[in-house]
N, CA, C and O atoms as a GROMACS GRO file, in nm:
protein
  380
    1UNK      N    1  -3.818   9.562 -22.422
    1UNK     CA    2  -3.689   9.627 -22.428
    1UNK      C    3  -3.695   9.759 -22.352
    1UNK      O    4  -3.800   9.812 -22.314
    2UNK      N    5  -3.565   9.808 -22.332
    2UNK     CA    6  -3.546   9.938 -22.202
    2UNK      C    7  -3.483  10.044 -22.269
    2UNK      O    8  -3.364  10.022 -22.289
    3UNK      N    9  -3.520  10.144 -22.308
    3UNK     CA   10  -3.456  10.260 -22.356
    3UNK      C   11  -3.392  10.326 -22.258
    3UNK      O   12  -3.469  10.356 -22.167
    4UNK      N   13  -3.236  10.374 -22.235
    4UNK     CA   14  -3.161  10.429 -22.169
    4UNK      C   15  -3.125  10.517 -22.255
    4UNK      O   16  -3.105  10.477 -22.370
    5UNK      N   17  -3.101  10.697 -22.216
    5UNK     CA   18  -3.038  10.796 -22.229
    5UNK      C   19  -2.953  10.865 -22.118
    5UNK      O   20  -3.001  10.911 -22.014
    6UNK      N   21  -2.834  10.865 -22.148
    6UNK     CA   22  -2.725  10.891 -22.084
    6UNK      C   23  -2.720  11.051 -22.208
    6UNK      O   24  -2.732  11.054 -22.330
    7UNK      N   25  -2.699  11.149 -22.122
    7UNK     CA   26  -2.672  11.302 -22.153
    7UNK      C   27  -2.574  11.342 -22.112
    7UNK      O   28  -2.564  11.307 -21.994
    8UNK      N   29  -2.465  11.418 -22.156
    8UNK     CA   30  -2.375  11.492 -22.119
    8UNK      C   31  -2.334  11.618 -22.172
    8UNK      O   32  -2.398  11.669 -22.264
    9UNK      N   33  -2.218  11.680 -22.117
    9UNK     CA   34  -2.206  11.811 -22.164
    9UNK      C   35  -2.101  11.844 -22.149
    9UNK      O   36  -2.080  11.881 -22.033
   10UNK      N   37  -1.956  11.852 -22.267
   10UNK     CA   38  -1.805  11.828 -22.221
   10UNK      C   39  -1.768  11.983 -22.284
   10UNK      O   40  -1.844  12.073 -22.319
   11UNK      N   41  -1.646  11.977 -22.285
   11UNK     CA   42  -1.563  12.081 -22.347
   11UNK      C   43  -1.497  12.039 -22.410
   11UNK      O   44  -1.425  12.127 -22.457
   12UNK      N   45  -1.474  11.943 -22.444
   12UNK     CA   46  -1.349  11.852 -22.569
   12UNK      C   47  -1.446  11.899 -22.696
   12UNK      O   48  -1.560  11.939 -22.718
   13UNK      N   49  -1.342  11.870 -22.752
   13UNK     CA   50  -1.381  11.884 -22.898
   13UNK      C   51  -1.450  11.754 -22.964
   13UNK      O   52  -1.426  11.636 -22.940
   14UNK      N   53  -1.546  11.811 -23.059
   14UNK     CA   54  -1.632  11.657 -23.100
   14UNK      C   55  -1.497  11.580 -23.156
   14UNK      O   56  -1.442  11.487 -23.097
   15UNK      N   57  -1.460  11.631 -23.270
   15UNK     CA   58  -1.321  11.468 -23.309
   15UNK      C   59  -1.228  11.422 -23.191
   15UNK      O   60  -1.144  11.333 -23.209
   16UNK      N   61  -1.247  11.486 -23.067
   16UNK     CA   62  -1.172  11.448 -22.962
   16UNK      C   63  -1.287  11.369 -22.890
   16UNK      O   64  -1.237  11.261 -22.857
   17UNK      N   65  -1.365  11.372 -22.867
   17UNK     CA   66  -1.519  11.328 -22.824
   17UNK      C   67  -1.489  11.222 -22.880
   17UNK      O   68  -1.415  11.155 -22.808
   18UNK      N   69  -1.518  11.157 -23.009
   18UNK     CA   70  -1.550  11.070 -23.101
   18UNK      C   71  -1.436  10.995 -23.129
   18UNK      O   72  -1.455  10.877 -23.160
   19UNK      N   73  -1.352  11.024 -23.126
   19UNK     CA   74  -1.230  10.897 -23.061
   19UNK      C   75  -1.172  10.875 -22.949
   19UNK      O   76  -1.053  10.845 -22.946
   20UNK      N   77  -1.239  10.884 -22.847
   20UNK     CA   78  -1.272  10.862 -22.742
   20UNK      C   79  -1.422  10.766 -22.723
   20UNK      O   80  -1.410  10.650 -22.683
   21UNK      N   81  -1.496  10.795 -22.740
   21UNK     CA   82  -1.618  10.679 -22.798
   21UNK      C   83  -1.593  10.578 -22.898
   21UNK      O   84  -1.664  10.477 -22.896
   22UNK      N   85  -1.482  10.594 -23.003
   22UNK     CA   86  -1.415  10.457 -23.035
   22UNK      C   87  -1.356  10.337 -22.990
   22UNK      O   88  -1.375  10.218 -23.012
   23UNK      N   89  -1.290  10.393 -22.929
   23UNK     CA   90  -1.189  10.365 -22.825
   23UNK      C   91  -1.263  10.272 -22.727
   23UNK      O   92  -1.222  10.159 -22.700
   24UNK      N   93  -1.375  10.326 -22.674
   24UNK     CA   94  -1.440  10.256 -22.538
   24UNK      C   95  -1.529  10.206 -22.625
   24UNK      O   96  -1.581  10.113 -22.564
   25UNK      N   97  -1.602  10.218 -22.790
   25UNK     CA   98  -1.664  10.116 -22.827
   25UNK      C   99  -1.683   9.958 -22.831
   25UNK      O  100  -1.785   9.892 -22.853
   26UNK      N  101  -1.539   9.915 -22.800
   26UNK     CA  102  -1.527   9.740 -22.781
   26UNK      C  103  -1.622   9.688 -22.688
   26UNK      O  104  -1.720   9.616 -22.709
   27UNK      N  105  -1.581   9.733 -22.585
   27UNK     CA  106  -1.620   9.738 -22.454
   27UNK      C  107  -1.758   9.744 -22.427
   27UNK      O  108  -1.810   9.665 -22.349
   28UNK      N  109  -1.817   9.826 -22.482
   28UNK     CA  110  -1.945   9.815 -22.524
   28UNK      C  111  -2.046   9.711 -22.597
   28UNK      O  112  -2.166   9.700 -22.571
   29UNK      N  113  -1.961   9.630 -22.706
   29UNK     CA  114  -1.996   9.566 -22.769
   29UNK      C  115  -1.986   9.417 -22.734
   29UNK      O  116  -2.013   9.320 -22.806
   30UNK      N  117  -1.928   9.421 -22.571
   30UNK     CA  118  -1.864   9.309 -22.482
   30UNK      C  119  -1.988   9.272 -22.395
   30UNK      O  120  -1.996   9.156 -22.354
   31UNK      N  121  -2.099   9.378 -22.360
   31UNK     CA  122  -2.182   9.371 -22.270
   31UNK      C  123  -2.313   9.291 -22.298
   31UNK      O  124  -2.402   9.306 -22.381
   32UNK      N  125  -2.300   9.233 -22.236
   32UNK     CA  126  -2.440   9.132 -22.230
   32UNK      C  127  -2.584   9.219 -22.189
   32UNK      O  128  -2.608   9.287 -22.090
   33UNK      N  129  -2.654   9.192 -22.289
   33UNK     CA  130  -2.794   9.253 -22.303
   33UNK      C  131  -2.807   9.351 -22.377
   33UNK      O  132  -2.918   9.382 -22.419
   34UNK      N  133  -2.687   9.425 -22.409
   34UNK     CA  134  -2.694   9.562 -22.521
   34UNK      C  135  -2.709   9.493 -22.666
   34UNK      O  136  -2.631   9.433 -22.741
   35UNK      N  137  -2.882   9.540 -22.672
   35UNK     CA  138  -2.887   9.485 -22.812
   35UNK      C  139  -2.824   9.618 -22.916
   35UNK      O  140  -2.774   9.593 -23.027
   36UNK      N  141  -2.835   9.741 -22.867
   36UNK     CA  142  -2.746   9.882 -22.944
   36UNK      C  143  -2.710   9.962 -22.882
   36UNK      O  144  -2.767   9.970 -22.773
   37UNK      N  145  -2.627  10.042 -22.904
   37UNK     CA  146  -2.615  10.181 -22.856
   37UNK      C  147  -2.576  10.275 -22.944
   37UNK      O  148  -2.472  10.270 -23.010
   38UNK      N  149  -2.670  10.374 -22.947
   38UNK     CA  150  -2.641  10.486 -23.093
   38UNK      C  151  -2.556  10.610 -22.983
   38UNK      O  152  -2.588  10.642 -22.869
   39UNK      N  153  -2.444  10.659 -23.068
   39UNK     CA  154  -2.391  10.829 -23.038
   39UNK      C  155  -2.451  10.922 -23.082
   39UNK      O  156  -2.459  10.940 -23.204
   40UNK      N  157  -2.522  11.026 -22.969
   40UNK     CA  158  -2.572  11.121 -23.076
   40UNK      C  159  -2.548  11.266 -23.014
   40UNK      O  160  -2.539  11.286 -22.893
   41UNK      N  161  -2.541  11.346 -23.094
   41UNK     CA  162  -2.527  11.511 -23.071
   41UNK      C  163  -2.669  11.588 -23.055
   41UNK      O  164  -2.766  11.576 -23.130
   42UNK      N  165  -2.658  11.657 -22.957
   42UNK     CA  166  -2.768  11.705 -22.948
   42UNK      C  167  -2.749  11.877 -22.956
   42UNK      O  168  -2.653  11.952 -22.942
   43UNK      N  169  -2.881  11.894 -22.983
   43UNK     CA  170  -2.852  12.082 -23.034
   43UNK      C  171  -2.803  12.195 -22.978
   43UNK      O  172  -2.815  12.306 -23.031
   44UNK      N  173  -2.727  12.168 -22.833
   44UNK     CA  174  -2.685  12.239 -22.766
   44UNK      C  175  -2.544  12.213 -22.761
   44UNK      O  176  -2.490  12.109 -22.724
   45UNK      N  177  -2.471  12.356 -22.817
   45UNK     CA  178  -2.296  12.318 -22.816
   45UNK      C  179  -2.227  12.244 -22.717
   45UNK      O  180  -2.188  12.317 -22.626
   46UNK      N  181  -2.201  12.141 -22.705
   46UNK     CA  182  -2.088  12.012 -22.599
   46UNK      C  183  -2.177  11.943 -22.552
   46UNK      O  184  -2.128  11.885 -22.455
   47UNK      N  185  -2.307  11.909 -22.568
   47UNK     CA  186  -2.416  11.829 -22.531
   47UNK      C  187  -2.434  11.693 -22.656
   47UNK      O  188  -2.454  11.695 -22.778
   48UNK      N  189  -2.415  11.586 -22.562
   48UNK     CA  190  -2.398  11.428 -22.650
   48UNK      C  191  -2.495  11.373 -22.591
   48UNK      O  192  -2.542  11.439 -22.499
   49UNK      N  193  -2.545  11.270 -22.613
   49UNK     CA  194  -2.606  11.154 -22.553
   49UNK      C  195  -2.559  11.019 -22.631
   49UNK      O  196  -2.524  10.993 -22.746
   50UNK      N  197  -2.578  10.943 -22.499
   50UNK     CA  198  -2.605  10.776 -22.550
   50UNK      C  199  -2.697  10.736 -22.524
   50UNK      O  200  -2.756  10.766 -22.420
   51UNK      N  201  -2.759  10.613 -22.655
   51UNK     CA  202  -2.882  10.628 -22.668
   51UNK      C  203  -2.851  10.420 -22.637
   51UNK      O  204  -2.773  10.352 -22.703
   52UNK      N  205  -2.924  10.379 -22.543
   52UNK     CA  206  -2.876  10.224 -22.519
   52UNK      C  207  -3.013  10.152 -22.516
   52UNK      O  208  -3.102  10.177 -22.434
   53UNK      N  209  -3.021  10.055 -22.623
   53UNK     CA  210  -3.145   9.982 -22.591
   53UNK      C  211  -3.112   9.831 -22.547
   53UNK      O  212  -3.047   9.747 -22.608
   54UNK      N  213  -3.182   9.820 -22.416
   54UNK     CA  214  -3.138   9.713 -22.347
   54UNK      C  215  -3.249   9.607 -22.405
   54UNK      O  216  -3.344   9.625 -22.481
   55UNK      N  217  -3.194   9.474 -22.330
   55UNK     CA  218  -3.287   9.321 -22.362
   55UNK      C  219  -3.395   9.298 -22.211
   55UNK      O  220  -3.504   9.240 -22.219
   56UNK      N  221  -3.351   9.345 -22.107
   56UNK     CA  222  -3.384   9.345 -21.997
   56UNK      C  223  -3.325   9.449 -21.869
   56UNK      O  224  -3.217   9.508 -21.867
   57UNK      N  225  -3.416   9.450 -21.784
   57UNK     CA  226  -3.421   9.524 -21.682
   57UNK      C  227  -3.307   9.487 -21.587
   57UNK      O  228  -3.261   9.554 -21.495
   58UNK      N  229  -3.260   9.327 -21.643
   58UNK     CA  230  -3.133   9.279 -21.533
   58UNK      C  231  -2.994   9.332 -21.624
   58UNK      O  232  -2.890   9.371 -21.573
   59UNK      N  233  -3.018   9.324 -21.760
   59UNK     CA  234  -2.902   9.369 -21.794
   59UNK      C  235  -2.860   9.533 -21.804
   59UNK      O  236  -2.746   9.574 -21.823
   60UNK      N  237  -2.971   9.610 -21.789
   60UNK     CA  238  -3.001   9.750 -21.754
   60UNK      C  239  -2.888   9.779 -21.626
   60UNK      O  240  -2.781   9.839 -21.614
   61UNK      N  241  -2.978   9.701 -21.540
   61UNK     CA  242  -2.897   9.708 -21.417
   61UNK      C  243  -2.795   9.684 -21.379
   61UNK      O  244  -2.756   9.741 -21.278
   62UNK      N  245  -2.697   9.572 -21.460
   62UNK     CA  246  -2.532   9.492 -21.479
   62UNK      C  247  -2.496   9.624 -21.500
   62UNK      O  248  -2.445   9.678 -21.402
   63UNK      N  249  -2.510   9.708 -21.625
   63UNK     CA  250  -2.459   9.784 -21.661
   63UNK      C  251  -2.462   9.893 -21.615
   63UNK      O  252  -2.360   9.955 -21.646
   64UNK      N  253  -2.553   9.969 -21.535
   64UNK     CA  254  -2.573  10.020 -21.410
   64UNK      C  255  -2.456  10.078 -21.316
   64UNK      O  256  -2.399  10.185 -21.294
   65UNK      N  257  -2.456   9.939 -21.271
   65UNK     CA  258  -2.329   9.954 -21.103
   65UNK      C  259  -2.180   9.921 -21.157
   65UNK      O  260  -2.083   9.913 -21.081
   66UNK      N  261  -2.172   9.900 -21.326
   66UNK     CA  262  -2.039   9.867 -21.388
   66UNK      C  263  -1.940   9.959 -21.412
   66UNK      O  264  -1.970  10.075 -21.441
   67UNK      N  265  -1.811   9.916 -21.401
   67UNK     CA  266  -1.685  10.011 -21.354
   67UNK      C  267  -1.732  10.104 -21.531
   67UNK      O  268  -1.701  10.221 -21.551
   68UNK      N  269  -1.804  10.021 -21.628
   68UNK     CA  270  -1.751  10.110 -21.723
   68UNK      C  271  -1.871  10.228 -21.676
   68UNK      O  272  -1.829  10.336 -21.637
   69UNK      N  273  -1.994  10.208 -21.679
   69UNK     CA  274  -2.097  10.311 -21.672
   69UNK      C  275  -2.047  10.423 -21.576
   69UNK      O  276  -2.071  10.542 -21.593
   70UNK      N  277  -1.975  10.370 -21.475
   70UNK     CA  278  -1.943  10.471 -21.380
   70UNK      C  279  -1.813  10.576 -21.442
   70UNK      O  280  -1.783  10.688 -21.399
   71UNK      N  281  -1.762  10.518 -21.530
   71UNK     CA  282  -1.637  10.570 -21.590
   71UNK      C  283  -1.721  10.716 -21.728
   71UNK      O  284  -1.659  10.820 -21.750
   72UNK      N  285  -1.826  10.694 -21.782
   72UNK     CA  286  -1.858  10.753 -21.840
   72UNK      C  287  -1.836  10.913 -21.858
   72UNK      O  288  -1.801  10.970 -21.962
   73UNK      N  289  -1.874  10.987 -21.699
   73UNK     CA  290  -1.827  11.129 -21.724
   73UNK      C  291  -1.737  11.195 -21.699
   73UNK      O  292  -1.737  11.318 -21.706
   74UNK      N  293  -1.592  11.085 -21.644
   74UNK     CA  294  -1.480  11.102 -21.633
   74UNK      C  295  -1.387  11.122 -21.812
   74UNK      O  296  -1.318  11.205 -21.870
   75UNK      N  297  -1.453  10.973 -21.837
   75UNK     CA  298  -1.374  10.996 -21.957
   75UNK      C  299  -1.418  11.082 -22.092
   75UNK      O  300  -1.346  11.074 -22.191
   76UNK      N  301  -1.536  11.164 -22.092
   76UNK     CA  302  -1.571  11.251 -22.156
   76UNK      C  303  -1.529  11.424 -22.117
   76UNK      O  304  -1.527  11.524 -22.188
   77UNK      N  305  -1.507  11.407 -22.006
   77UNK     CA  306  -1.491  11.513 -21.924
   77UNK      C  307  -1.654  11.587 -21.877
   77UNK      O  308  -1.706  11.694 -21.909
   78UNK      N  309  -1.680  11.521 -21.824
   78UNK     CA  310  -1.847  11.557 -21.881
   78UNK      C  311  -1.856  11.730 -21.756
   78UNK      O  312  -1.787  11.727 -21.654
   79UNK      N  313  -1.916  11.819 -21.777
   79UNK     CA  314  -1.933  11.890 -21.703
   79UNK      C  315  -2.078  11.871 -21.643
   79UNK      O  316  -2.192  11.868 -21.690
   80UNK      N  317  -2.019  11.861 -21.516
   80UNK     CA  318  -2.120  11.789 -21.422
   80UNK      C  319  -2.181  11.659 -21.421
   80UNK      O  320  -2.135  11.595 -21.515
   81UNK      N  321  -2.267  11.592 -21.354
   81UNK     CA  322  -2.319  11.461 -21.356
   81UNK      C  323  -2.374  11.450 -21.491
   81UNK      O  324  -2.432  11.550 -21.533
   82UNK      N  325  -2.365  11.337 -21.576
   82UNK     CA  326  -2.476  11.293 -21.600
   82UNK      C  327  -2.650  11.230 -21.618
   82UNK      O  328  -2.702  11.135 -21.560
   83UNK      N  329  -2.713  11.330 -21.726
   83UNK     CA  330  -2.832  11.264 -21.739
   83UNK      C  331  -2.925  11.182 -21.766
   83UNK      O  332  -2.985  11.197 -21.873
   84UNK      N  333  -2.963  11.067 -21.668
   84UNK     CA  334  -2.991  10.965 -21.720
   84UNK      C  335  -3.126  10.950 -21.729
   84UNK      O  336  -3.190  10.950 -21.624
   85UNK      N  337  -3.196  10.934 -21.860
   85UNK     CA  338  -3.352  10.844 -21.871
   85UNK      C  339  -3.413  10.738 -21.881
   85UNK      O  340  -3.367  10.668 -21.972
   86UNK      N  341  -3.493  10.694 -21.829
   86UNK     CA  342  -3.498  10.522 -21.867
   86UNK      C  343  -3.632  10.532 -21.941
   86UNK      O  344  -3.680  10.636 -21.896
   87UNK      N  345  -3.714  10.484 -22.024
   87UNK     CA  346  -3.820  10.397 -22.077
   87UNK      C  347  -3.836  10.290 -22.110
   87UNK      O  348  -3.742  10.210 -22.115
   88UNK      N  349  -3.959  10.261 -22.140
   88UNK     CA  350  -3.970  10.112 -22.141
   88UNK      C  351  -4.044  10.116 -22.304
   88UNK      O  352  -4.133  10.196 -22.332
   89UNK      N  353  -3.992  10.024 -22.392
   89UNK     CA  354  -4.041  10.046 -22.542
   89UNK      C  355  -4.206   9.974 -22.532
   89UNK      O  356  -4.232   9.873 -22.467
   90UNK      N  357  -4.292  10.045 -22.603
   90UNK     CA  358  -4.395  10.011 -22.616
   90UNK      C  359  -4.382   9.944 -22.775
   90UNK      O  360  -4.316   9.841 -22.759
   91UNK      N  361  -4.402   9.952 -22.856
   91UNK     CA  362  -4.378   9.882 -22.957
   91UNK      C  363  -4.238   9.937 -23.090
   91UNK      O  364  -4.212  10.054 -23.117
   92UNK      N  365  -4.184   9.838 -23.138
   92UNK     CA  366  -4.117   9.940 -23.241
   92UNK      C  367  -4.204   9.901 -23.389
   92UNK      O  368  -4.292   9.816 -23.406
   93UNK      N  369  -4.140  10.004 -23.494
   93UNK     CA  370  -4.180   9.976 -23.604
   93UNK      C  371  -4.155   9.891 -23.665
   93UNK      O  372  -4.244   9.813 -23.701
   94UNK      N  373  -4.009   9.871 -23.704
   94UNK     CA  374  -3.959   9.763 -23.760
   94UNK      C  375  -3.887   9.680 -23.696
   94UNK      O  376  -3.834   9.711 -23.589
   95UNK      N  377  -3.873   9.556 -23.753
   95UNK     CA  378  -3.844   9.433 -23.667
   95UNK      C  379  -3.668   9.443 -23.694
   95UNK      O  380  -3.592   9.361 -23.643
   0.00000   0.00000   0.00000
């Protein structure tokens, strides 16, 4: 499995943030190979991440060059590009 972190950094307000990530949650849940994707806040005021664990490196990549991934720091308002990380899971704990 492929650990993806997507980072950003908006000026909306988190309950404006967070229904806005509702909203585009379907869509998410439409994509082939996303076995999850967690929302999370990180400790710096307007700083989010998505946290995406993929099935493969091909579905990594679908999602990649896709109108939605590209839509990401538009519809957050993200200030500036987004930060993206990739890893590769070495083992998890639980099944």
């Amino acid at each position: 499995m492929i650990i993806q972190t997507i980072k950003i950094k908006s000026n909306l307000s988190e309950e404006l943030l967070l229904d806005i990530a509702r909203e585009r949650s379907a869509q998410f849940r439409e994509i082939p190979g996303l076995v999850q994707k967690y929302y999370t806040k990180l400790d710096e005021p307007g700083a989010y991440a998505g946290v995406y664990v993929w099935d493969s490196p091909e579905a990594l990549q679908n999602f990649r060059v896709s109108d939605l991934a590209n839509s990401i720091a538009q519809a957050y308002q993200s200030i500036g590009p987004p930060e993206v990380e990739i890893s590769n899971l070495l083992f998890q704990l639980r099944d």
